[in-house]
N, CA, C and O atoms as CSV, one atom per row, in Angstrom:
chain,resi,resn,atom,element,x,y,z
A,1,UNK,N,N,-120.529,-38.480,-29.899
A,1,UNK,CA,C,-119.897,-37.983,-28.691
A,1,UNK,C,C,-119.425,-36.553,-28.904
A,1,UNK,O,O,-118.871,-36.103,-29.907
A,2,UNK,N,N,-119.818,-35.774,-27.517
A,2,UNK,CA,C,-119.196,-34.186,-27.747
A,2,UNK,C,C,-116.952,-34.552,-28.142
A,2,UNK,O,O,-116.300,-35.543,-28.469
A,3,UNK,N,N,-116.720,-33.533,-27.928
A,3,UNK,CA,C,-115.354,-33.194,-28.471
A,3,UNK,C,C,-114.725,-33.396,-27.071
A,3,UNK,O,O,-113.732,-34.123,-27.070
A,4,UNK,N,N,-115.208,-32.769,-25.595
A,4,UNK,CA,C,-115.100,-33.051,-24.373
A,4,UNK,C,C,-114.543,-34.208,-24.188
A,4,UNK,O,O,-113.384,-34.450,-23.853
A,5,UNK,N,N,-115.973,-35.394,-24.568
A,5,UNK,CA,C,-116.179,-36.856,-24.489
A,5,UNK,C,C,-114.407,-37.594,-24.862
A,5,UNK,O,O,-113.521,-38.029,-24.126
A,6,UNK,N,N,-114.508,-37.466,-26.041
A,6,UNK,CA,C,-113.541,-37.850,-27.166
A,6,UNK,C,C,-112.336,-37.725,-26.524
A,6,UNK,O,O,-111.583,-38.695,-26.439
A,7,UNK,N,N,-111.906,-36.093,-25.820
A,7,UNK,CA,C,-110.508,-36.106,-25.129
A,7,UNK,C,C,-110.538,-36.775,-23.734
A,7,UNK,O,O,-109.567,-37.293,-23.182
A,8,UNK,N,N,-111.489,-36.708,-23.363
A,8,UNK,CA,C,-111.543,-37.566,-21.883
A,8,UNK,C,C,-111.473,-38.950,-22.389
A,8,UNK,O,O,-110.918,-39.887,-21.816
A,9,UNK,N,N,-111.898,-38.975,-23.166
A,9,UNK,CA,C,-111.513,-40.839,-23.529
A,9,UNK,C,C,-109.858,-40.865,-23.828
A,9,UNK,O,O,-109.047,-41.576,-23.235
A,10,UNK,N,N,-109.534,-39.792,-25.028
A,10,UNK,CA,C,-107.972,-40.109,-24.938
A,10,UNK,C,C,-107.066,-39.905,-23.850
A,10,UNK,O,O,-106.152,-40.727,-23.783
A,11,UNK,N,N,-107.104,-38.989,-22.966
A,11,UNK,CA,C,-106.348,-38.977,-21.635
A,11,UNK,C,C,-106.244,-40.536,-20.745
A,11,UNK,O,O,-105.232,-40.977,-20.200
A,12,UNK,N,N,-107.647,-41.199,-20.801
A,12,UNK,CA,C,-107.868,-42.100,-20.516
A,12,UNK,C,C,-107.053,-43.294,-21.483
A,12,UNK,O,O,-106.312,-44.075,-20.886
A,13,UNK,N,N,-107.170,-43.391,-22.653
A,13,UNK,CA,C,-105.954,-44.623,-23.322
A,13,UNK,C,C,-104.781,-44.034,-23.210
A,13,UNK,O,O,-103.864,-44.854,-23.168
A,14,UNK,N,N,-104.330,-42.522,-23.123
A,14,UNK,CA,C,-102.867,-42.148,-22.631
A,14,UNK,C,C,-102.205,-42.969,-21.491
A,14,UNK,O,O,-101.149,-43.602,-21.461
A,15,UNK,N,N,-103.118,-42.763,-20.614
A,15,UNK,CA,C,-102.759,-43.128,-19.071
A,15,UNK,C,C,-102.650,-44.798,-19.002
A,15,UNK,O,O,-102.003,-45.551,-18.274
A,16,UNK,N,N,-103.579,-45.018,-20.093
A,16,UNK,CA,C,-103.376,-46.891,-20.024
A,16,UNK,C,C,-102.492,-47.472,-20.250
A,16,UNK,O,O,-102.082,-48.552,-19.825
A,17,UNK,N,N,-101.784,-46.142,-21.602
A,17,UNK,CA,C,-100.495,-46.940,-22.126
A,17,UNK,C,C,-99.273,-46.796,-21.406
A,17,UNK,O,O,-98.330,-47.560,-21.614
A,18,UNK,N,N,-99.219,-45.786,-20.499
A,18,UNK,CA,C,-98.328,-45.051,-19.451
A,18,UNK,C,C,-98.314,-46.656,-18.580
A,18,UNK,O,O,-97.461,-47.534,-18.706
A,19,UNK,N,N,-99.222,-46.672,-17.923
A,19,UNK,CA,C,-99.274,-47.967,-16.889
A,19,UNK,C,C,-98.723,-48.880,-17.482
A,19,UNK,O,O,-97.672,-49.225,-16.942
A,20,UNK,N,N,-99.131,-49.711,-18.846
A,20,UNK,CA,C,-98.672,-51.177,-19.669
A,20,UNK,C,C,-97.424,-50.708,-19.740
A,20,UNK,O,O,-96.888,-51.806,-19.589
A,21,UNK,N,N,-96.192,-49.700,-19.885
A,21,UNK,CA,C,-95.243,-49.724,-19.691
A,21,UNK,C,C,-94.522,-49.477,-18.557
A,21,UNK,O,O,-93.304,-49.321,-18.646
A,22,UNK,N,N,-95.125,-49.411,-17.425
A,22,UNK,CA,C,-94.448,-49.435,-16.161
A,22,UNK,C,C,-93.919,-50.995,-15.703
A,22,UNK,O,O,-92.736,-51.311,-15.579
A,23,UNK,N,N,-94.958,-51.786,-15.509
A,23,UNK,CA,C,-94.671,-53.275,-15.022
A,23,UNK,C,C,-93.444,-53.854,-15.776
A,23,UNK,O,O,-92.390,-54.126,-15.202
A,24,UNK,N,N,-93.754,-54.097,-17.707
A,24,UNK,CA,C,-92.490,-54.271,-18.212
A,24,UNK,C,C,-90.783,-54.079,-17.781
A,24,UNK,O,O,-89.815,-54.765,-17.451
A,25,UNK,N,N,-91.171,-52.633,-18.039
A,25,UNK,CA,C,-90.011,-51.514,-17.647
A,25,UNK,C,C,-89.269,-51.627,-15.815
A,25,UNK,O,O,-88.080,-51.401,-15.590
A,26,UNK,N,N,-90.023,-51.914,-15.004
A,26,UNK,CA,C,-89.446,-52.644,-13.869
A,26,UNK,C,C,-88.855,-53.908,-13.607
A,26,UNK,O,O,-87.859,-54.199,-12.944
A,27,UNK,N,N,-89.764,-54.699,-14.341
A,27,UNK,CA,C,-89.063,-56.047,-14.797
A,27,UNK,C,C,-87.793,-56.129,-14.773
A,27,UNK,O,O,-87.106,-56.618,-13.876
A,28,UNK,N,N,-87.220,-55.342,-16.403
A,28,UNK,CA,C,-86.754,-54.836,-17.129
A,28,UNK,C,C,-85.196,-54.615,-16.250
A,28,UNK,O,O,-84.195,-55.325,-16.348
A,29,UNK,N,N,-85.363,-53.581,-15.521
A,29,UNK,CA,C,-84.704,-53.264,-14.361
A,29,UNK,C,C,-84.167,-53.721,-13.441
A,29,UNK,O,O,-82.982,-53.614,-13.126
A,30,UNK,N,N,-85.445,-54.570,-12.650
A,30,UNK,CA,C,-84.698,-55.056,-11.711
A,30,UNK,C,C,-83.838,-56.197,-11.998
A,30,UNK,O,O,-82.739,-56.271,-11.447
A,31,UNK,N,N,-84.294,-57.223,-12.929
A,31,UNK,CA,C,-83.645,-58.206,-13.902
A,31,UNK,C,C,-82.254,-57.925,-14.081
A,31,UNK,O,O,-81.454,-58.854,-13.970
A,32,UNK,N,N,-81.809,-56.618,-14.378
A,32,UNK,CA,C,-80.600,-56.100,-14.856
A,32,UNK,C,C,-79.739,-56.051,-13.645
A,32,UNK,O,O,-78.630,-56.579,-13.729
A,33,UNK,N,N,-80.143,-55.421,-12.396
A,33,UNK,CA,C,-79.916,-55.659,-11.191
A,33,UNK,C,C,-79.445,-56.586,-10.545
A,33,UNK,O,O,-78.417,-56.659,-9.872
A,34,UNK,N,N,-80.785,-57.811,-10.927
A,34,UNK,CA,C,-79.987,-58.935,-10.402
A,34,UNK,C,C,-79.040,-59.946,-11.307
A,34,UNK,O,O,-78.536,-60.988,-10.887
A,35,UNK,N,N,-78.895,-59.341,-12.806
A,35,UNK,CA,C,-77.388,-60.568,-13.210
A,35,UNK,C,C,-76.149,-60.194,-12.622
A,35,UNK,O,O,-75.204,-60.943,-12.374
A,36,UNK,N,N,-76.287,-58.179,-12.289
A,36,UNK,CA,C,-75.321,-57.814,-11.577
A,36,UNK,C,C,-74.887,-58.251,-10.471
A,36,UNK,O,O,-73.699,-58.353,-10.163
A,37,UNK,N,N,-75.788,-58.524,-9.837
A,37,UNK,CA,C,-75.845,-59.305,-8.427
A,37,UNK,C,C,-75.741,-60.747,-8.314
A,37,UNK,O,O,-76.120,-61.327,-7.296
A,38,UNK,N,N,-75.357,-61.216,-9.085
A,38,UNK,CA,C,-75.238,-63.080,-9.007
A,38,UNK,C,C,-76.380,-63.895,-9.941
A,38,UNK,O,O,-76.132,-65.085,-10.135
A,39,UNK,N,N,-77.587,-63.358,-10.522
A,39,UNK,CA,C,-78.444,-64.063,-10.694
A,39,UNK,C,C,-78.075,-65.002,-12.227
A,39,UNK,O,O,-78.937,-65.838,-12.498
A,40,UNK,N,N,-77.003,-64.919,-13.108
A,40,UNK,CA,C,-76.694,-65.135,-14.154
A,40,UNK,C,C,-75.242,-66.685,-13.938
A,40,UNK,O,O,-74.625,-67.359,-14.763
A,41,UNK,N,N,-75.259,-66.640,-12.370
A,41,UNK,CA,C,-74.428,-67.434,-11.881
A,41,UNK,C,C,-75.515,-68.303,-11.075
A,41,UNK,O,O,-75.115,-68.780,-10.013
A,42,UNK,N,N,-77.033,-68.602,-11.507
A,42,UNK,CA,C,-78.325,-69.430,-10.394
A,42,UNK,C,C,-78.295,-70.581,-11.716
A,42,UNK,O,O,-77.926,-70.636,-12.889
A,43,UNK,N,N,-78.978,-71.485,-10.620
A,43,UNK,CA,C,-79.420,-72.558,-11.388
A,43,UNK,C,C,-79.774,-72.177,-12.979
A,43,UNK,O,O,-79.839,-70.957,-13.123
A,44,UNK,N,N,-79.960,-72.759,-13.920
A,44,UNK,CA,C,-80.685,-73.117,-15.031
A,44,UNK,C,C,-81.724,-73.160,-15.041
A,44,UNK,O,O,-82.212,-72.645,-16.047
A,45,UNK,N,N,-82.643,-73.697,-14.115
A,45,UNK,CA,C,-83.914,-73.262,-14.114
A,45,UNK,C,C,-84.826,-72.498,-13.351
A,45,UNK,O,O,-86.050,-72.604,-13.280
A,46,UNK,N,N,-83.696,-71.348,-12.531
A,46,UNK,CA,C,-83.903,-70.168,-12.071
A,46,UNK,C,C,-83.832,-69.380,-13.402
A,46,UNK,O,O,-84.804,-68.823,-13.912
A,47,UNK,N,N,-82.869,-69.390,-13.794
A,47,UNK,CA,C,-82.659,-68.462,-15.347
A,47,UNK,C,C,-83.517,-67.982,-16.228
A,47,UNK,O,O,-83.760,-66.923,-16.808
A,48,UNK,N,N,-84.223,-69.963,-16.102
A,48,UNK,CA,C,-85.239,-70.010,-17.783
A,48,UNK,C,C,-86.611,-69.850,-16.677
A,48,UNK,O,O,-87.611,-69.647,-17.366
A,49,UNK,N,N,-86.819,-69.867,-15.793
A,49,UNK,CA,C,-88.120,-69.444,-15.139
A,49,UNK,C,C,-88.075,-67.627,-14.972
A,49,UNK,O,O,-89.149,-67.041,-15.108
A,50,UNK,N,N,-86.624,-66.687,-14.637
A,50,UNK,CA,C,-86.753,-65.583,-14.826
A,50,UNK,C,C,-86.902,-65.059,-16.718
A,50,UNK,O,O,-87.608,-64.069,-16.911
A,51,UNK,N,N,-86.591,-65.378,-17.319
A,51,UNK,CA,C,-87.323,-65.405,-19.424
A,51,UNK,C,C,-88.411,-65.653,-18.997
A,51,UNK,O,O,-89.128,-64.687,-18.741
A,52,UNK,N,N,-88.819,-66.716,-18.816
A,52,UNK,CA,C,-90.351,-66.976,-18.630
A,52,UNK,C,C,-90.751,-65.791,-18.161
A,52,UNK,O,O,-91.094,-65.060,-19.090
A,53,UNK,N,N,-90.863,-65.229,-16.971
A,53,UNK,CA,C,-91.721,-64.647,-16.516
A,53,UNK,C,C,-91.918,-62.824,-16.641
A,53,UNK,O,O,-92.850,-62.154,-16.195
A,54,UNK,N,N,-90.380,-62.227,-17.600
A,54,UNK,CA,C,-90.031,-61.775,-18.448
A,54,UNK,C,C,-90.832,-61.265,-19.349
A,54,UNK,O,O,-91.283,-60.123,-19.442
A,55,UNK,N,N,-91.132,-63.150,-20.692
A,55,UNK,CA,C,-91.547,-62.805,-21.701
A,55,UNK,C,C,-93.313,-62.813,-21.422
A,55,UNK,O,O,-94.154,-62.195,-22.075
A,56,UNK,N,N,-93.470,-63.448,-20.595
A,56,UNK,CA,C,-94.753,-62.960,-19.734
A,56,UNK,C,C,-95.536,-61.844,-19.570
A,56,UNK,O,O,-96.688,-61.754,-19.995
A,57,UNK,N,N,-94.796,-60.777,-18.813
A,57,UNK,CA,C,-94.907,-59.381,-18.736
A,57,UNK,C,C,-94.819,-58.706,-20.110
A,57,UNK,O,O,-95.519,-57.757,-20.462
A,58,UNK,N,N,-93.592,-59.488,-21.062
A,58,UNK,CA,C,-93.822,-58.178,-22.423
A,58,UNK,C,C,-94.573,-58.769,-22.976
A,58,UNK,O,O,-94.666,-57.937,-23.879
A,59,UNK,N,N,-95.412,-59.703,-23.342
A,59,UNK,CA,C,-96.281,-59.849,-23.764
A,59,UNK,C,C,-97.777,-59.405,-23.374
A,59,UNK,O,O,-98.642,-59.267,-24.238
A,60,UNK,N,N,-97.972,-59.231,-22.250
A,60,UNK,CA,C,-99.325,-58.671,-21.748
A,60,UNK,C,C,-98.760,-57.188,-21.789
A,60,UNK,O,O,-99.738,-56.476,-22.018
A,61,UNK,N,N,-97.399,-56.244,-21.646
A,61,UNK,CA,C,-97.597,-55.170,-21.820
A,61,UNK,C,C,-98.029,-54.786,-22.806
A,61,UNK,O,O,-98.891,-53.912,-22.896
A,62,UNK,N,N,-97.114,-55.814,-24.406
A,62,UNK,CA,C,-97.386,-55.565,-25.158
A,62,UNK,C,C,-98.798,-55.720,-26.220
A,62,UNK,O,O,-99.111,-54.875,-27.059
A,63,UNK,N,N,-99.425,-56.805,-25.994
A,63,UNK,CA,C,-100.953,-56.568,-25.888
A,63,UNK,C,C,-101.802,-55.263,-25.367
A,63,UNK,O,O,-102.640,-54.690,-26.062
A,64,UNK,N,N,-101.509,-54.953,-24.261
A,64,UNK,CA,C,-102.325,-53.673,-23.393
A,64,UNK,C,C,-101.708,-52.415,-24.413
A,64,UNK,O,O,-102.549,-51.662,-24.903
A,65,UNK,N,N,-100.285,-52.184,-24.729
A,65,UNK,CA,C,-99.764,-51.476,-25.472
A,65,UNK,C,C,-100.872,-51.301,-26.665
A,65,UNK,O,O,-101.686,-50.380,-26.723
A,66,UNK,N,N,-100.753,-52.253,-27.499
A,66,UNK,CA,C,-101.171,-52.250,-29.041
A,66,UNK,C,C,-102.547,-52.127,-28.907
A,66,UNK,O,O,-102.884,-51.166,-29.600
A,67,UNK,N,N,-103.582,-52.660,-28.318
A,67,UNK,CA,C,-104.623,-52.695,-27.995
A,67,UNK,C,C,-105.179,-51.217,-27.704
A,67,UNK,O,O,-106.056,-50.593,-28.302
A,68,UNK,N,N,-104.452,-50.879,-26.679
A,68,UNK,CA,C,-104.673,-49.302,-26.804
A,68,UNK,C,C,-104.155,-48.008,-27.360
A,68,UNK,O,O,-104.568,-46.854,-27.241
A,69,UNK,N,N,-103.175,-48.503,-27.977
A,69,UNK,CA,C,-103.246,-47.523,-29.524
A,69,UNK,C,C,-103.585,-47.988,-30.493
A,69,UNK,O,O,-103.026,-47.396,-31.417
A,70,UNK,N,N,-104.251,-48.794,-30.856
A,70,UNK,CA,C,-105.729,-49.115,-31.707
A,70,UNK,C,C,-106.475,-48.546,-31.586
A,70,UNK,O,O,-107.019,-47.840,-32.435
A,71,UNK,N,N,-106.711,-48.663,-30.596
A,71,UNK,CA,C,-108.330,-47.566,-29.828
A,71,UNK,C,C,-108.285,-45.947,-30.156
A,71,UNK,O,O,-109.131,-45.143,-30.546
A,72,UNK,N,N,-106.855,-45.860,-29.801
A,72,UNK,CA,C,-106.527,-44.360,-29.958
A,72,UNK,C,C,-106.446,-43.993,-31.096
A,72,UNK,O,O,-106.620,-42.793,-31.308
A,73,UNK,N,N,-106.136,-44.960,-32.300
A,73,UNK,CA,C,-106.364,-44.551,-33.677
A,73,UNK,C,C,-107.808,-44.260,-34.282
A,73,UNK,O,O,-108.093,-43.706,-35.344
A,74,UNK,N,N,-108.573,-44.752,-33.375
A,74,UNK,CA,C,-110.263,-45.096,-34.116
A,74,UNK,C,C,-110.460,-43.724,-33.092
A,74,UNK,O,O,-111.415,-43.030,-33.441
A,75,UNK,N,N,-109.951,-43.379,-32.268
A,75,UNK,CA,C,-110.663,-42.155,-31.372
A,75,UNK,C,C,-110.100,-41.238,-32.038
A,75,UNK,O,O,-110.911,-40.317,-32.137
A,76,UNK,N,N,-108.852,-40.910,-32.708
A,76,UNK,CA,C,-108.239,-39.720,-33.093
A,76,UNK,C,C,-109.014,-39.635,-34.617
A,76,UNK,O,O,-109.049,-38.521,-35.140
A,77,UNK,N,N,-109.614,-40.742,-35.313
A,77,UNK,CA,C,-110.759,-40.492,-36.339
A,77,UNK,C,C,-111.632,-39.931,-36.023
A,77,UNK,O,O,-111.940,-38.876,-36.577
A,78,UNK,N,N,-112.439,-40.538,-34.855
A,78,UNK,CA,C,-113.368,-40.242,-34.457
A,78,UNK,C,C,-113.480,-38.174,-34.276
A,78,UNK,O,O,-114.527,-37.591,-34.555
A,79,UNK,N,N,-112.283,-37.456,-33.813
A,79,UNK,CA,C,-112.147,-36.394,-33.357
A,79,UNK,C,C,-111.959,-35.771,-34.649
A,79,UNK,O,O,-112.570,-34.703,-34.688
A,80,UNK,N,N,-111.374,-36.022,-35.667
A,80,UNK,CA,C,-111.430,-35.823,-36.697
A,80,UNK,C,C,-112.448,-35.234,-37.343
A,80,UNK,O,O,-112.448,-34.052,-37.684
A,81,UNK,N,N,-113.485,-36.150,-37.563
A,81,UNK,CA,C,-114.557,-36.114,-38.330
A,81,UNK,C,C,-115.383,-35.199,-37.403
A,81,UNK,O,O,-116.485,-34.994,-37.911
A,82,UNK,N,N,-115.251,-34.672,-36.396
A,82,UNK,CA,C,-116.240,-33.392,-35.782
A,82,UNK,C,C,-116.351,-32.236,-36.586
A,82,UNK,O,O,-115.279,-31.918,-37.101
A,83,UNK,N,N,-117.384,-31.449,-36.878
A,83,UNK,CA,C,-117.425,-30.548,-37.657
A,83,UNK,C,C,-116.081,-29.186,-37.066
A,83,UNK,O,O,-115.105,-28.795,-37.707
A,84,UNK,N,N,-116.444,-28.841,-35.954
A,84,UNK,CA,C,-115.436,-28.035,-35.356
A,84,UNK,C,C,-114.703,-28.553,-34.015
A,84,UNK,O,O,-115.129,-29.112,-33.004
A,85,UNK,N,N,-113.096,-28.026,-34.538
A,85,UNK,CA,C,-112.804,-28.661,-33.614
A,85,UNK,C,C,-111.783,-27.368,-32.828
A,85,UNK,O,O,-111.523,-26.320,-33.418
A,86,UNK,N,N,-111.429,-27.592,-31.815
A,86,UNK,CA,C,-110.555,-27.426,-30.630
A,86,UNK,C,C,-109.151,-27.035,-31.080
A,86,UNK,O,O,-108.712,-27.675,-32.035
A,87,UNK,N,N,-108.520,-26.266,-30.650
A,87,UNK,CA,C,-106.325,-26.558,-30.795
A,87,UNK,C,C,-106.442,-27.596,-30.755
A,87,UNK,O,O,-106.466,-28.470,-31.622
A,88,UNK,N,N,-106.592,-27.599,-28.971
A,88,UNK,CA,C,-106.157,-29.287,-28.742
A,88,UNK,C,C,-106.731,-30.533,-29.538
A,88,UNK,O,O,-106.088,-31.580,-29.619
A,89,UNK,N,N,-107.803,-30.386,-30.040
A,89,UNK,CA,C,-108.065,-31.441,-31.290
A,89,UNK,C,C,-107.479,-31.678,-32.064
A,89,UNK,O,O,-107.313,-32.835,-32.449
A,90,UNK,N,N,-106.854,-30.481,-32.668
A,90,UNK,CA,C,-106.346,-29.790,-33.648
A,90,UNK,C,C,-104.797,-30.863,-33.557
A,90,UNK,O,O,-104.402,-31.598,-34.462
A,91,UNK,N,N,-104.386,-30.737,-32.706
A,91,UNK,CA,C,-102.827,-31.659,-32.027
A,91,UNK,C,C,-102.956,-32.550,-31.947
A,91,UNK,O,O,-102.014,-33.232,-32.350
A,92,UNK,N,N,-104.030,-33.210,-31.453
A,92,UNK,CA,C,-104.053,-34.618,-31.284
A,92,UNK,C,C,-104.660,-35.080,-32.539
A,92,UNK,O,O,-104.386,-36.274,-32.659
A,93,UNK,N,N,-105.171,-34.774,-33.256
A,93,UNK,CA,C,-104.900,-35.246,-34.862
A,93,UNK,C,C,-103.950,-35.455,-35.513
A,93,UNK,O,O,-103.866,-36.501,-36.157
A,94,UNK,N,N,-102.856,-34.407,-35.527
A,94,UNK,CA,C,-101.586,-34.116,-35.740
A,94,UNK,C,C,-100.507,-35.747,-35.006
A,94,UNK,O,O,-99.684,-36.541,-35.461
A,95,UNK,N,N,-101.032,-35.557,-34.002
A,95,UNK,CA,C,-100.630,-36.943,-33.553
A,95,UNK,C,C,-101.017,-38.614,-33.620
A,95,UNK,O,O,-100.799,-39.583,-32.894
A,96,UNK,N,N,-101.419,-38.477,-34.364
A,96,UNK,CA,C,-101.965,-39.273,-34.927
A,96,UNK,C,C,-101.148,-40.857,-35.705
A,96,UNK,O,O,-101.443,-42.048,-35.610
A,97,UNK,N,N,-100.149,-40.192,-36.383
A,97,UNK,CA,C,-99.204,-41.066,-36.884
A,97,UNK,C,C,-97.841,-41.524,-35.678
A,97,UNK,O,O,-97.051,-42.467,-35.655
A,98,UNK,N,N,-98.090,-40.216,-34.674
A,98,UNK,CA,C,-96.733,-41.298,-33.505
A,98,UNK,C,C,-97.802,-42.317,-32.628
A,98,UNK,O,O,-97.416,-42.879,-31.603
A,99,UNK,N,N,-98.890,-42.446,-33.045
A,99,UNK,CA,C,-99.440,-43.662,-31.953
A,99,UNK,C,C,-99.116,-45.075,-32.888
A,99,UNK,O,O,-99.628,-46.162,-32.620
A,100,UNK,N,N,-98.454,-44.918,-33.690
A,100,UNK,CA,C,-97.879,-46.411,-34.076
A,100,UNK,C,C,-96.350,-46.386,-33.461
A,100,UNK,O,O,-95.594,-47.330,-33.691
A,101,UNK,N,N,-95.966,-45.346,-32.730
A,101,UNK,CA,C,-94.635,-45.662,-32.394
A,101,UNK,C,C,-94.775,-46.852,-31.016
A,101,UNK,O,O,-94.068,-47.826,-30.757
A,102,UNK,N,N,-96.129,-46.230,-30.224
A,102,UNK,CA,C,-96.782,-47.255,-29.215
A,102,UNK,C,C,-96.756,-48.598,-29.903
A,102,UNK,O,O,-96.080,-49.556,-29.528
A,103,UNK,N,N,-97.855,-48.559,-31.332
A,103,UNK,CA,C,-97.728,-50.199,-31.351
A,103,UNK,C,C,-96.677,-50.629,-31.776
A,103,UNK,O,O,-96.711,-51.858,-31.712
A,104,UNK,N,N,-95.698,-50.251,-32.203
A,104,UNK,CA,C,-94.350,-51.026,-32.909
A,104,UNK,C,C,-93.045,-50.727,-32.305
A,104,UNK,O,O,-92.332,-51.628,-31.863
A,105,UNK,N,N,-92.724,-49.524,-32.275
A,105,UNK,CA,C,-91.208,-49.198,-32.098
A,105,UNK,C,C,-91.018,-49.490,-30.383
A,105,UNK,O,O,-89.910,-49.956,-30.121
A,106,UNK,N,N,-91.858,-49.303,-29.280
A,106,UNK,CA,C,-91.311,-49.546,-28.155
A,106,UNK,C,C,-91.689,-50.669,-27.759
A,106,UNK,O,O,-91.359,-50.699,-26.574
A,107,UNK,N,N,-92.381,-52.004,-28.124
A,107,UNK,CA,C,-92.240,-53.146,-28.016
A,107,UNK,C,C,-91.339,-53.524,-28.508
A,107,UNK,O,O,-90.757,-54.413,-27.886
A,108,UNK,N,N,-90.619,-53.012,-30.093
A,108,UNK,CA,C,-89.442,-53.693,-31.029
A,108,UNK,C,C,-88.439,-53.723,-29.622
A,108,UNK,O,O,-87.874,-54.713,-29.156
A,109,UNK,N,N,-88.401,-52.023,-28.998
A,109,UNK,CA,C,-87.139,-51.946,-27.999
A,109,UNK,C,C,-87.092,-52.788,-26.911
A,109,UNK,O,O,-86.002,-53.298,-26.652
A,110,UNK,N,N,-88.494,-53.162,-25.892
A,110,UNK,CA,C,-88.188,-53.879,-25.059
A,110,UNK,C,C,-88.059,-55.567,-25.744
A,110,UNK,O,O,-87.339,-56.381,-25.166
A,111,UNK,N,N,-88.663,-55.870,-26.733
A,111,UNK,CA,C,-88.183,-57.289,-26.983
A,111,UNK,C,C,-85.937,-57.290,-27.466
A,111,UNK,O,O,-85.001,-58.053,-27.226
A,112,UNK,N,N,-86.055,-56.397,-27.959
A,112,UNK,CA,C,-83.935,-56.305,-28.221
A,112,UNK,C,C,-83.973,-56.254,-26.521
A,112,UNK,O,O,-83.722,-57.333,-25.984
A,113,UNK,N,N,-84.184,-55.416,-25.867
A,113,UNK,CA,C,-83.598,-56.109,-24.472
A,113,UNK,C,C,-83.997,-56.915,-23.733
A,113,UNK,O,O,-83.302,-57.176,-22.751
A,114,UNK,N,N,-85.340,-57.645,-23.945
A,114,UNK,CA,C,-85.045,-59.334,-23.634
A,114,UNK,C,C,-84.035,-60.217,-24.020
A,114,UNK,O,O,-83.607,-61.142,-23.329
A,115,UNK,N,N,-83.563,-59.820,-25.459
A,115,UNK,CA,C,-82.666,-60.566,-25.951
A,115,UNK,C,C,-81.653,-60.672,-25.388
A,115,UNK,O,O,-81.224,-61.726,-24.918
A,116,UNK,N,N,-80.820,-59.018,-25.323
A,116,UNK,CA,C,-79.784,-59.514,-24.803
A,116,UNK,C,C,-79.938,-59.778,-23.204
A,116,UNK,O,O,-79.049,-60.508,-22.765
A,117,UNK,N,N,-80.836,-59.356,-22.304
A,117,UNK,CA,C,-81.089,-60.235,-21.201
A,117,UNK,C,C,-80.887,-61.786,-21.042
A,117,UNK,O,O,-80.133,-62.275,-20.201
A,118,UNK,N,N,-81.750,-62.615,-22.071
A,118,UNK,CA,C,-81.889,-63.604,-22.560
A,118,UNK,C,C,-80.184,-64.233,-22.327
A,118,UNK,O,O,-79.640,-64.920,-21.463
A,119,UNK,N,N,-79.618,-63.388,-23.961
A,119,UNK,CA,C,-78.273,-63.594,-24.059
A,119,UNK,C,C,-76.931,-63.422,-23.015
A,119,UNK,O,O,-75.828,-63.929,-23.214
A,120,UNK,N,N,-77.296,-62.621,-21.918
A,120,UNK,CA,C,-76.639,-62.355,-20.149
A,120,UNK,C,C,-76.936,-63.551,-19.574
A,120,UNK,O,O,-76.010,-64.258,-19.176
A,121,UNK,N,N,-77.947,-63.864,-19.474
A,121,UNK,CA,C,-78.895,-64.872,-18.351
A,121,UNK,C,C,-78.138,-66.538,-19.073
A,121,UNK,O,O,-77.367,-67.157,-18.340
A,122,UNK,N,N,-78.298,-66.817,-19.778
A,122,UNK,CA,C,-78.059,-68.603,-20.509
A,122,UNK,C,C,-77.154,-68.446,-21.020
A,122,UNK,O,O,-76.884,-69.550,-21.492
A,123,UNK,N,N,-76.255,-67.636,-21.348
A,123,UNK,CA,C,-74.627,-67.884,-21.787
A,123,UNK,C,C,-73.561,-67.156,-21.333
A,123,UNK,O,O,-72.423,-67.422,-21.718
């Protein structure tokens, strides 16, 4: 693949991972919203059906997350190994080691605030 190719593909897993954290991150939100609003005072199995559907969402974000900074690790090789490259190649090589902050550190964060969601919601 040209060097072109390669960044149009990464803009493209950028934007994927942008999206897999929107749905979460609203969740996230409005959830917070509503214990403010009474929802931490609903049935019991309003509660454990809002976790459910919760750990639902961070789990498929977090799949779509990791999944596509995987990809982005094998593409930022891939850009690598071009004989000549670009600035912007040049950077996104460089970046290379924060695409594990995608697979690890901002799933670590939204699972701590399931928890204490979790821990709002059932006690």
């Amino acid at each position: 693949m040209t060097e072109l190719e390669l960044i149009q593909i990464w803009n493209k897993l950028r934007n994927q991972v942008i999206f897999s954290q929107l749905a979460p991150t609203f969740l996230l939100i409005v959830t917070i919203a509503l214990i403010n609003d009474g929802l931490a005072d609903s049935a019991i199995e309003v509660r454990i059906a809002t976790m459910g559907i919760l750990l639902a969402s961070g789990i498929f974000g977090y799949l779509a997350q990791y999944s596509t900074a995987t990809e982005a690790r094998a593409l930022l090789a891939e850009i690598r190994a071009l004989k000549t490259k670009s600035k912007l190649s040049m950077q996104l090589i460089r970046f290379t080691n924060w695409v594990d902050v995608i697979r690890y550190v901002t799933p670590t964060i939204f699972f701590g605030i399931y928890v204490f969601l979790g821990i709002a919601l059932l006690f």
